[in-house]
KEROKE-935656 format. One record per residue (C-alpha): x, y, z; chain; residue in three letters. Coordinates in steps of 0.2 Angstrom, whole numbers, m for minus. Layout:
<rs>
<<X; Y; Z>; A; ala>
...
</rs>
This chain:
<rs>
<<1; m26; m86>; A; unk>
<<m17; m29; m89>; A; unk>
<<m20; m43; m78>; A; unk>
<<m10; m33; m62>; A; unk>
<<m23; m20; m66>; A; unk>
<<m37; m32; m63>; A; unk>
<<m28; m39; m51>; A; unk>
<<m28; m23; m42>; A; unk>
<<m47; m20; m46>; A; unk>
<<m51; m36; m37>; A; unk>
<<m41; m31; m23>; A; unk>
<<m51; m16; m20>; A; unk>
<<m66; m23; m20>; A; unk>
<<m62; m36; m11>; A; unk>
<<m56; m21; 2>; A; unk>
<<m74; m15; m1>; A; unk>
<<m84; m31; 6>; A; unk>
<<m71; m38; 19>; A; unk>
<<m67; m20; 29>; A; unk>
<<m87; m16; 34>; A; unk>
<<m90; m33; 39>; A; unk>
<<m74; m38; 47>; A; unk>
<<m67; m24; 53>; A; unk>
<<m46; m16; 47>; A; unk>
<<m40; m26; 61>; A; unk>
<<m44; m46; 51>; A; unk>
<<m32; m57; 43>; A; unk>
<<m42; m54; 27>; A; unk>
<<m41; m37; 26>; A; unk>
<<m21; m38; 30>; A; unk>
<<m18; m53; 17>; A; unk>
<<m28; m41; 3>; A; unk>
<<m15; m27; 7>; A; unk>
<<m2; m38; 6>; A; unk>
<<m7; m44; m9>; A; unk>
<<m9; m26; m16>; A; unk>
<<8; m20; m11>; A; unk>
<<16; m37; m21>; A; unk>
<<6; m31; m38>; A; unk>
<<14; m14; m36>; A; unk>
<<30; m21; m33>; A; unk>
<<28; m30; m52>; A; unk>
<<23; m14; m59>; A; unk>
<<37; m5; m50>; A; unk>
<<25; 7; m40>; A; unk>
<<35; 6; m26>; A; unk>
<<28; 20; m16>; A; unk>
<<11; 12; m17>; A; unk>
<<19; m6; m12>; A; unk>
<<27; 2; 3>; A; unk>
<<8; 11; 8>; A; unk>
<<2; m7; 7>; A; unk>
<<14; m16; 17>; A; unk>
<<13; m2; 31>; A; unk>
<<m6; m4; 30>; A; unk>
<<m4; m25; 32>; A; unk>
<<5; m22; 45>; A; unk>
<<m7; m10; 53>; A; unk>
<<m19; m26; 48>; A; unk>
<<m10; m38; 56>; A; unk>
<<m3; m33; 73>; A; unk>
<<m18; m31; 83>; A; unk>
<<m26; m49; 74>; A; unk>
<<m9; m59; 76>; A; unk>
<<3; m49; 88>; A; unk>
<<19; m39; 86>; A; unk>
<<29; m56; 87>; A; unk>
<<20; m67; 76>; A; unk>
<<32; m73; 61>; A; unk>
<<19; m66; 50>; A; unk>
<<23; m49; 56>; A; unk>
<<43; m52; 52>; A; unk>
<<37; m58; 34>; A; unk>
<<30; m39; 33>; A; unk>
<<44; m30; 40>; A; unk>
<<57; m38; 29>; A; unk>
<<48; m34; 14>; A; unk>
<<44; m15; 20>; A; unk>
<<64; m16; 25>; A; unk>
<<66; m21; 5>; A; unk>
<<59; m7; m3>; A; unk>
<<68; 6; 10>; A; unk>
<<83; m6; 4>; A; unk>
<<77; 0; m16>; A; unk>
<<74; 17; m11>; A; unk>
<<94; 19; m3>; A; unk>
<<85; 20; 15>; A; unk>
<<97; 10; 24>; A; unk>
<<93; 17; 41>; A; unk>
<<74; 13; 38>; A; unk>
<<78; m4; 30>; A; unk>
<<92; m8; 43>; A; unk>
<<80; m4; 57>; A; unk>
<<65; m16; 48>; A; unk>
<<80; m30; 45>; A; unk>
<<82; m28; 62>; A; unk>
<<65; m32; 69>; A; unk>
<<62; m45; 59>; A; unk>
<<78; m55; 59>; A; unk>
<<71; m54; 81>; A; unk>
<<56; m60; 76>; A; unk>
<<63; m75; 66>; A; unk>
<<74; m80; 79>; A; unk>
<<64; m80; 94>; A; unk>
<<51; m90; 85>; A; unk>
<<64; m103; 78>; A; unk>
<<82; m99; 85>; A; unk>
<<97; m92; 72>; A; unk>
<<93; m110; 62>; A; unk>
<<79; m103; 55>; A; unk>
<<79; m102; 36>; A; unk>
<<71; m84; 35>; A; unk>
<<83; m78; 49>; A; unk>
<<97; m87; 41>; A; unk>
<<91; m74; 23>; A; unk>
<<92; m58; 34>; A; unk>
<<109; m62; 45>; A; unk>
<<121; m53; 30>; A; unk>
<<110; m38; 30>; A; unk>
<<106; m35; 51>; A; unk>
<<117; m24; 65>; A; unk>
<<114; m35; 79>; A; unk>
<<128; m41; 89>; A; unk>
<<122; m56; 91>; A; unk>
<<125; m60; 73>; A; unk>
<<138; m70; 69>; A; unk>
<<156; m61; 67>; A; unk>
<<158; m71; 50>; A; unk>
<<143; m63; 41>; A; unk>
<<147; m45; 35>; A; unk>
<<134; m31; 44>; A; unk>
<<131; m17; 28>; A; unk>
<<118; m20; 21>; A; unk>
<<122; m18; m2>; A; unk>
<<114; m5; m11>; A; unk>
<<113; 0; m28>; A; unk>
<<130; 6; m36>; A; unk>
<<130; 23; m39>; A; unk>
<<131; 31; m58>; A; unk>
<<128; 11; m66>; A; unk>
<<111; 19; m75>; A; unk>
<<118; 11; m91>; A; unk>
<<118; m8; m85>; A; unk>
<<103; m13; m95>; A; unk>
<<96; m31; m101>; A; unk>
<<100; m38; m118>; A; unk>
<<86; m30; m126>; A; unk>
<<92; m12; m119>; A; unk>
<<80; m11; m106>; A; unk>
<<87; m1; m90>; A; unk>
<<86; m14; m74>; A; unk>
<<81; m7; m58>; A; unk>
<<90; m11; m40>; A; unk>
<<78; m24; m29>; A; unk>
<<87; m24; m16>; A; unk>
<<86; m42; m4>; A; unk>
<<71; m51; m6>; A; unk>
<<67; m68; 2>; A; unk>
<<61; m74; m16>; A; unk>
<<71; m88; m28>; A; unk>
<<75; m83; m43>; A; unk>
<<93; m86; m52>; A; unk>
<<104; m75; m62>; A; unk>
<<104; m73; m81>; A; unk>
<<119; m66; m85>; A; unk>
<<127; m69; m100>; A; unk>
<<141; m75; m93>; A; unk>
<<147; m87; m80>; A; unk>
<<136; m80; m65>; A; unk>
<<150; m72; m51>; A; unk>
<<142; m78; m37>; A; unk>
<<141; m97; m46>; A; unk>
<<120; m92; m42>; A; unk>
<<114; m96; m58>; A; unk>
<<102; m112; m53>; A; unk>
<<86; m109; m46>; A; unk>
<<85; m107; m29>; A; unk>
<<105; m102; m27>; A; unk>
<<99; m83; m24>; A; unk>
<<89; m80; m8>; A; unk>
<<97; m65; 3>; A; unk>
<<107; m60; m11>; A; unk>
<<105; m41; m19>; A; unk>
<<96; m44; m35>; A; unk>
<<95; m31; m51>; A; unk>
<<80; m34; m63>; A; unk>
<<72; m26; m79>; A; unk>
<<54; m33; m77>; A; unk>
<<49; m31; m98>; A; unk>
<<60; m45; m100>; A; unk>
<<60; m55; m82>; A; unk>
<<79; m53; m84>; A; unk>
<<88; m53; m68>; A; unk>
<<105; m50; m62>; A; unk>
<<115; m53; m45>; A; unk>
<<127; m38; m41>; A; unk>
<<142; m46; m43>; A; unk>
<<138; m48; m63>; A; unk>
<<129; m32; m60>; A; unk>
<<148; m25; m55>; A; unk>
<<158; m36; m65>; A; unk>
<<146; m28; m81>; A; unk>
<<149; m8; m77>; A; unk>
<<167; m11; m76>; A; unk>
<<171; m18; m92>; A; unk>
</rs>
C-alpha cells in the first residue's frame, strides 16, 4: 500500500511539471492519468480510477484523435469499472466504441477486438458470441479467499492473470494467459483470483 501511495505522489507531481509546460492536451499528461487511474484500481478506489481514465481520455483525444487505438485501450477500461459498478448501459456503450475502434484499425482479427466481441451489442458481432455483457451475482457477499477475505467483482479486463480456485478451474483457465475477456472475481490482500464459473460453482455448494 505504501508504495501505490508514492506511486500516486509521484504522479502528482509529475502532473505539476508536465501540465504548465506542455499543456492538458499532451501524451505525457494523458499517460500520467492513466497511470493514476491503474494505482487506484489496486487500491480499489474505483471512483477516483474512473475520474482518471475520463481525464486520459480528455488528454488523449485532441493529441491522438477519437480513432487512435489508444483511445479504444481508455474506453475499454472506463467500460470495466462501469462493468464493476453494475453500469451495464455505461459499460455496454464504452464496449461498444471500443470494440469500433479495434476493428477499424485491425479488422475482427484483431486480438483486443477478439477480448471485447462476448461483451459488445453490435450486429456485426458474430451470432456465435453471446451479447450480455456478466456481472456480479447478486447476494454472493460470502464468496471470500481462503484466508476470509471478501473478493470484489472486476469485471472484463484485457489483463492475463489465471484462476486460483482450489479446485479444478470451470472454465479449464487456470494457466496463465487462459483468462483475457473472461469475468474475473479478486480479493487484492492476497492476489487471489477467481473466474465466475468457480466464482458460481463456490456460492452454490
Amino acid at each position: 500500500l505504501g508504495q501505490l501511495d508514492k506511486a500516486l505522489e509521484t504522479y502528482e507531481k509529475a502532473l505539476e511539471i508536465y501540465i504548465p509546460a506542455l499543456g492538458k492536451r499532451h501524451v505525457s499528461v494523458a499517460n500520467t492519468y492513466g497511470n493514476m487511474g491503474l494505482v487506484y484500481e489496486k487500491l480499489g478506489q474505483n471512483e477516483k480510477a474512473l475520474d482518471m481514465y475520463q481525464k486520459e481520455l480528455e488528454s488523449t483525444i485532441p493529441a491522438l484523435g477519437n480513432r487512435h487505438k489508444t483511445v479504444g485501450q481508455i474506453k475499454q477500461r472506463i467500460g470495466t469499472i462501469y462493468h464493476i459498478f453494475g453500469d451495464m448501459k455505461e459499460a455496454r456503450k464504452h464496449y461498444d466504441q471500443a470494440f469500433d475502434i479495434f476493428v477499424a484499425d485491425n479488422g475482427e482479427d484483431d486480438a483486443a477486438a477478439k477480448i471485447l466481441a462476448p461483451f459488445v451489442t453490435k450486429s456485426n458481432v458474430s451470432s456465435s458470441q453471446p451479447n450480455l455483457a456478466p456481472g456480479p451475482l447478486p447476494g454472493l457477499g460470502h464468496i471470500r479467499c481462503p484466508k476470509g477475505h471478501p473478493l470484489r467483482f472486476l469485471g472484463l479486463l484485457p489483463r492475463c492473470w489465471s484462476c486460483d480456485s482450489q479446485q479444478l478451474c470451470s472454465r479449464g483457465a487456470g494457466a496463465y494467459g487462459q483468462t483475457i475477456g473472461v469475468p474475473r472475481y479478486r480479493c487484492d490482500q492476497c492476489d487471489y483470483d477467481l473466474c465466475d464459473r468457480c466464482f458460481e460453482r463456490d456460492a452454490r455448494e
